[in-house]
Structure formats: C-alpha cells, structure tokens
PDB file with SEQRES, HELIX, SHEET and CRYST1 records, atoms N, CA, C and O in Angstrom:
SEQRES   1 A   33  UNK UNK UNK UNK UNK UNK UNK UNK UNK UNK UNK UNK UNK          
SEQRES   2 A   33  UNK UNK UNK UNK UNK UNK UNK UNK UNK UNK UNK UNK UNK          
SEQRES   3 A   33  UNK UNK UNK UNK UNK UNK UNK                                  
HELIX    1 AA1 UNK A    2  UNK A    4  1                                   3    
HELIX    2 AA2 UNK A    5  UNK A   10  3                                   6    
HELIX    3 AA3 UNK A   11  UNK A   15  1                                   5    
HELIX    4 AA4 UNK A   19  UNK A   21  5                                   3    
HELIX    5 AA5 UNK A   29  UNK A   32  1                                   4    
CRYST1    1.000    1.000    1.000  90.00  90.00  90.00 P 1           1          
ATOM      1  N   UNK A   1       0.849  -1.211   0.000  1.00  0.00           N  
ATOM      2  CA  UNK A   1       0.000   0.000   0.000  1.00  0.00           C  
ATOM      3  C   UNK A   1       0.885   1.262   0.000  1.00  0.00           C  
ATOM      4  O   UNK A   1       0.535   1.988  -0.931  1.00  0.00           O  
ATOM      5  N   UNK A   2       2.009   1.841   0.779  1.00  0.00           N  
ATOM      6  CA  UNK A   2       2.627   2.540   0.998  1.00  0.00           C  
ATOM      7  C   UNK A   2       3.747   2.858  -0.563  1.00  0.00           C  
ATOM      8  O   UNK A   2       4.195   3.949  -0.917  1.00  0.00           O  
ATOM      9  N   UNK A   3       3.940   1.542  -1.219  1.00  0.00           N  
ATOM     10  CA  UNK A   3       4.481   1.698  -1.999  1.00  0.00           C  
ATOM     11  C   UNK A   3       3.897   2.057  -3.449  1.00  0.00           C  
ATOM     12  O   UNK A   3       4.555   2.407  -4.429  1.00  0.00           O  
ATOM     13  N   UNK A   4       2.460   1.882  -3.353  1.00  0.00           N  
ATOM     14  CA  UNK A   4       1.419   2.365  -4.113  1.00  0.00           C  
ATOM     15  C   UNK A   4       1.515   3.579  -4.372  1.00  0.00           C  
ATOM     16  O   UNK A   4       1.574   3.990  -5.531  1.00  0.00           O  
ATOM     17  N   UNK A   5       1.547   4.409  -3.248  1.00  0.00           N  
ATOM     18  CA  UNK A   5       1.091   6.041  -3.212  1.00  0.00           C  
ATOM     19  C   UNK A   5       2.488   6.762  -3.898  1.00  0.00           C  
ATOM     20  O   UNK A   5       2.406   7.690  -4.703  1.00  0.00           O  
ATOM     21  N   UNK A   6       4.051   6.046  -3.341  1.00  0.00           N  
ATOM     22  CA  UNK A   6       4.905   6.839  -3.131  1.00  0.00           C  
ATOM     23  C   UNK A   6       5.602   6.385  -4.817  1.00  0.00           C  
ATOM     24  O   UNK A   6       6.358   7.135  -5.435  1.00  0.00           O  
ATOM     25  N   UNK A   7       5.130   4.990  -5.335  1.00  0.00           N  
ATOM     26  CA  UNK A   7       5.525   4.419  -6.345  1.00  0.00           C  
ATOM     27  C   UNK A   7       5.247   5.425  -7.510  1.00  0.00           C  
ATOM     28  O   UNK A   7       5.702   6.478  -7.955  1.00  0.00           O  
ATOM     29  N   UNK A   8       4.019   4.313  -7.816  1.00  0.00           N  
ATOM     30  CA  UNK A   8       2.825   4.504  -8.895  1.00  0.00           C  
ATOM     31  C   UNK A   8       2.241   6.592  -8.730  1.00  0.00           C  
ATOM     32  O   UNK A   8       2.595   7.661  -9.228  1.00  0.00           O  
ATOM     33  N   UNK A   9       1.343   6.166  -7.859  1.00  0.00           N  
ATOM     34  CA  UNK A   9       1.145   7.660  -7.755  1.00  0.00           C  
ATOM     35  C   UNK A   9       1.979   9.228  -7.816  1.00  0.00           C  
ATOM     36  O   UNK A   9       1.844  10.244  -8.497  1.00  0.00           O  
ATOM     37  N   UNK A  10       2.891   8.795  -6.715  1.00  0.00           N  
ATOM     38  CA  UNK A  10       4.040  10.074  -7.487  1.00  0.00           C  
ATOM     39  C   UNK A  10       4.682  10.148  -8.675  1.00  0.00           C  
ATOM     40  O   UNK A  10       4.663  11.096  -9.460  1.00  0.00           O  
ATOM     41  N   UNK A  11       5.315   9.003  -8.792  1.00  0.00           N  
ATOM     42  CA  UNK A  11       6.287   8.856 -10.608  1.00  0.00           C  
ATOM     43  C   UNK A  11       4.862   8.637 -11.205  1.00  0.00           C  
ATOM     44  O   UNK A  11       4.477   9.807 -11.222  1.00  0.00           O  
ATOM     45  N   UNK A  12       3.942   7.982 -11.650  1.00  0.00           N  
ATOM     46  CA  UNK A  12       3.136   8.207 -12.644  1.00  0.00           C  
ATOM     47  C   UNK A  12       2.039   9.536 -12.664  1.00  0.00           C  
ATOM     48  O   UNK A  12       1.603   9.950 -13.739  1.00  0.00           O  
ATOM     49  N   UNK A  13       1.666  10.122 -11.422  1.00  0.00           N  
ATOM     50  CA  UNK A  13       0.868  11.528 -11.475  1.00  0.00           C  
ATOM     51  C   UNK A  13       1.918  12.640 -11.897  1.00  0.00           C  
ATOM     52  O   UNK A  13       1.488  13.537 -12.623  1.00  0.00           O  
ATOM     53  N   UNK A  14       3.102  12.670 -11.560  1.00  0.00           N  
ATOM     54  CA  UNK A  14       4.117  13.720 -11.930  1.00  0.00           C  
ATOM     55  C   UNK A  14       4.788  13.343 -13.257  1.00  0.00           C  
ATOM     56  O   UNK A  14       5.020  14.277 -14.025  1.00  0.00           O  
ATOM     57  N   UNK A  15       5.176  11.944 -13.679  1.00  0.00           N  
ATOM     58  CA  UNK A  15       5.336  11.976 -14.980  1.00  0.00           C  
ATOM     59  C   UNK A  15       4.468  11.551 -15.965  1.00  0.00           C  
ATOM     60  O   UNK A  15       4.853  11.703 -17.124  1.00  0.00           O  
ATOM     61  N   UNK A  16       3.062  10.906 -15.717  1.00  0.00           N  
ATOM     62  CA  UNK A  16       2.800  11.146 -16.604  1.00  0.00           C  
ATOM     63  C   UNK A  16       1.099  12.189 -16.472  1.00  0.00           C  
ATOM     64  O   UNK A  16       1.285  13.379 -16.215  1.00  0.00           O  
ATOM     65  N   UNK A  17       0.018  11.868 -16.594  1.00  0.00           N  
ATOM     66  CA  UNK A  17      -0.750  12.922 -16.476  1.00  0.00           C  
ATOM     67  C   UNK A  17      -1.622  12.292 -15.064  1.00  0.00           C  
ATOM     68  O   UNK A  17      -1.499  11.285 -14.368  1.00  0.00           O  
ATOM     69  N   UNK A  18      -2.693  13.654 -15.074  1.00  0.00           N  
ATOM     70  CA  UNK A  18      -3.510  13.230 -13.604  1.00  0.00           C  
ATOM     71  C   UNK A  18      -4.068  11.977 -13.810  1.00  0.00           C  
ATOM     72  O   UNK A  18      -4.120  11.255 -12.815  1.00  0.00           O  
ATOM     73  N   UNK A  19      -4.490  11.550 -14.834  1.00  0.00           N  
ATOM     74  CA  UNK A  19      -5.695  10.929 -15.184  1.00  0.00           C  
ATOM     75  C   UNK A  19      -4.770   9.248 -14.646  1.00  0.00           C  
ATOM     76  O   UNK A  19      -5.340   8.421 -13.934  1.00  0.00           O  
ATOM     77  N   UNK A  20      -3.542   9.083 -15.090  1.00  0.00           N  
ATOM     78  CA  UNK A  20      -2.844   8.080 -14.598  1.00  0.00           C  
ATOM     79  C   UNK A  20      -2.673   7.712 -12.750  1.00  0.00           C  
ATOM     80  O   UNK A  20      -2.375   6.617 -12.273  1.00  0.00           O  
ATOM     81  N   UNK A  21      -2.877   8.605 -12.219  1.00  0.00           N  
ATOM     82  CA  UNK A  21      -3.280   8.931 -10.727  1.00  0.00           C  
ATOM     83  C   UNK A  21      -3.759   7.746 -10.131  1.00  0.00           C  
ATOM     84  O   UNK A  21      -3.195   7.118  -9.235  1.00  0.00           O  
ATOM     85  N   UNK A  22      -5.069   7.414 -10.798  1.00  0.00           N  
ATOM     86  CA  UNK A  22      -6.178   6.996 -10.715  1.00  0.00           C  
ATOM     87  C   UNK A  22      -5.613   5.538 -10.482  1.00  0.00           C  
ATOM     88  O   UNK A  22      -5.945   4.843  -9.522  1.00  0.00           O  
ATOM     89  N   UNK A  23      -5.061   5.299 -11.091  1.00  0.00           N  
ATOM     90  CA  UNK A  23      -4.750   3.815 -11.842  1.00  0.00           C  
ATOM     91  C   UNK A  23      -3.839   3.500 -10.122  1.00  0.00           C  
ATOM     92  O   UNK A  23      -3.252   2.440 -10.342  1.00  0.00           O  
ATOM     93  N   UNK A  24      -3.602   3.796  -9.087  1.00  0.00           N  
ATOM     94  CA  UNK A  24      -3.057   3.907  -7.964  1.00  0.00           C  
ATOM     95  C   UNK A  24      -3.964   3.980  -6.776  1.00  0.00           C  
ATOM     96  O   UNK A  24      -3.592   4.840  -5.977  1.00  0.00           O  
ATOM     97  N   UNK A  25      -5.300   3.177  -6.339  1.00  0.00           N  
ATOM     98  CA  UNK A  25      -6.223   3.852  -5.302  1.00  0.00           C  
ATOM     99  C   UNK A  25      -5.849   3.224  -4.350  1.00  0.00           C  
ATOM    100  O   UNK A  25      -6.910   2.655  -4.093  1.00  0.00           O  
ATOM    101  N   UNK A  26      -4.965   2.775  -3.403  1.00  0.00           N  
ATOM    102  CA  UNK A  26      -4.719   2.368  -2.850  1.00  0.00           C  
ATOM    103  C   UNK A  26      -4.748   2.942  -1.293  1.00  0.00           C  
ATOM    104  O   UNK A  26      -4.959   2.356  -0.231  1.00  0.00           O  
ATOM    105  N   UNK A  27      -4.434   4.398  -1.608  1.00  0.00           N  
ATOM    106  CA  UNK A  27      -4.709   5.528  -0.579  1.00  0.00           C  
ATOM    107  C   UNK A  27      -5.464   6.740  -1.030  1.00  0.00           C  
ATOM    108  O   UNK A  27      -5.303   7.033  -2.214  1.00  0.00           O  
ATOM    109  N   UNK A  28      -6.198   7.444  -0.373  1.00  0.00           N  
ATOM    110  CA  UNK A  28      -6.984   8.496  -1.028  1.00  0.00           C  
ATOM    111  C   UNK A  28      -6.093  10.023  -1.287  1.00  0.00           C  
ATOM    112  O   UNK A  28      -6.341  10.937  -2.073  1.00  0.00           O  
ATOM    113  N   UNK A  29      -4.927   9.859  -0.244  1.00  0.00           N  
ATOM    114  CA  UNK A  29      -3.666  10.667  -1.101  1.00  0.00           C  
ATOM    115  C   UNK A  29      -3.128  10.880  -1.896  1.00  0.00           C  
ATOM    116  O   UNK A  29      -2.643  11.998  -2.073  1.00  0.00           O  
ATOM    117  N   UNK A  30      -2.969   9.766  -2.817  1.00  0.00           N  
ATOM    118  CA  UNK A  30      -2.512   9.129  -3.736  1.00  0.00           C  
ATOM    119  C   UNK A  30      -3.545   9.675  -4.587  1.00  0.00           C  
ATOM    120  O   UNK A  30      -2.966   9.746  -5.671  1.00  0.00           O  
ATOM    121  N   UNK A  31      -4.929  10.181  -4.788  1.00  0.00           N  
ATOM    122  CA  UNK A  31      -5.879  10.846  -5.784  1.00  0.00           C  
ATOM    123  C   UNK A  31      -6.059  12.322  -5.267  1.00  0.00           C  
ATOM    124  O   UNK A  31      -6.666  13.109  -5.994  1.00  0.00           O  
ATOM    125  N   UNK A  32      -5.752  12.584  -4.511  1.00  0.00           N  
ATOM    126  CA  UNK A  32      -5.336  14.267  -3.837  1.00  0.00           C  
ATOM    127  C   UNK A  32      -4.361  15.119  -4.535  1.00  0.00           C  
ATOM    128  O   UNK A  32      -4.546  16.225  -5.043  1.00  0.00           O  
ATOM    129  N   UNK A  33      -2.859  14.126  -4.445  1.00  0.00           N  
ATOM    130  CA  UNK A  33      -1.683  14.461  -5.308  1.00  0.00           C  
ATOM    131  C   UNK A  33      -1.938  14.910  -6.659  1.00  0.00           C  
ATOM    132  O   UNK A  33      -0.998  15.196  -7.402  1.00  0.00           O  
TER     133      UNK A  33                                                      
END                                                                             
C-alpha cells in the first residue's frame, strides 16, 4: 500500500498525467496528489 502512493502515484501523477493517478487507489492521497 505505501508503496502504491509513493511508487505509482508520485512517478506516474508527476510523470505522466492526472488521469494516470487513478490507476493507484490504494490511498486516497494518492488521488489528492
């Protein structure tokens, strides 16, 4: 889970677009970011 948010969610919301975010729900931070 932890590696969800800090993985997926940061490297894929910052490189690639928001909409990839999503694809990470593991934490509701992780769709905040």
């Amino acid at each position: 889970m932890e590696n969800c948010q800090i993985k997926k969610c940061k490297i894929q919301g910052k490189k690639y677009n928001a909409r990839r975010i999503f694809v990470c729900v593991c934490d509701q931070q992780c769709i905040k970011m």
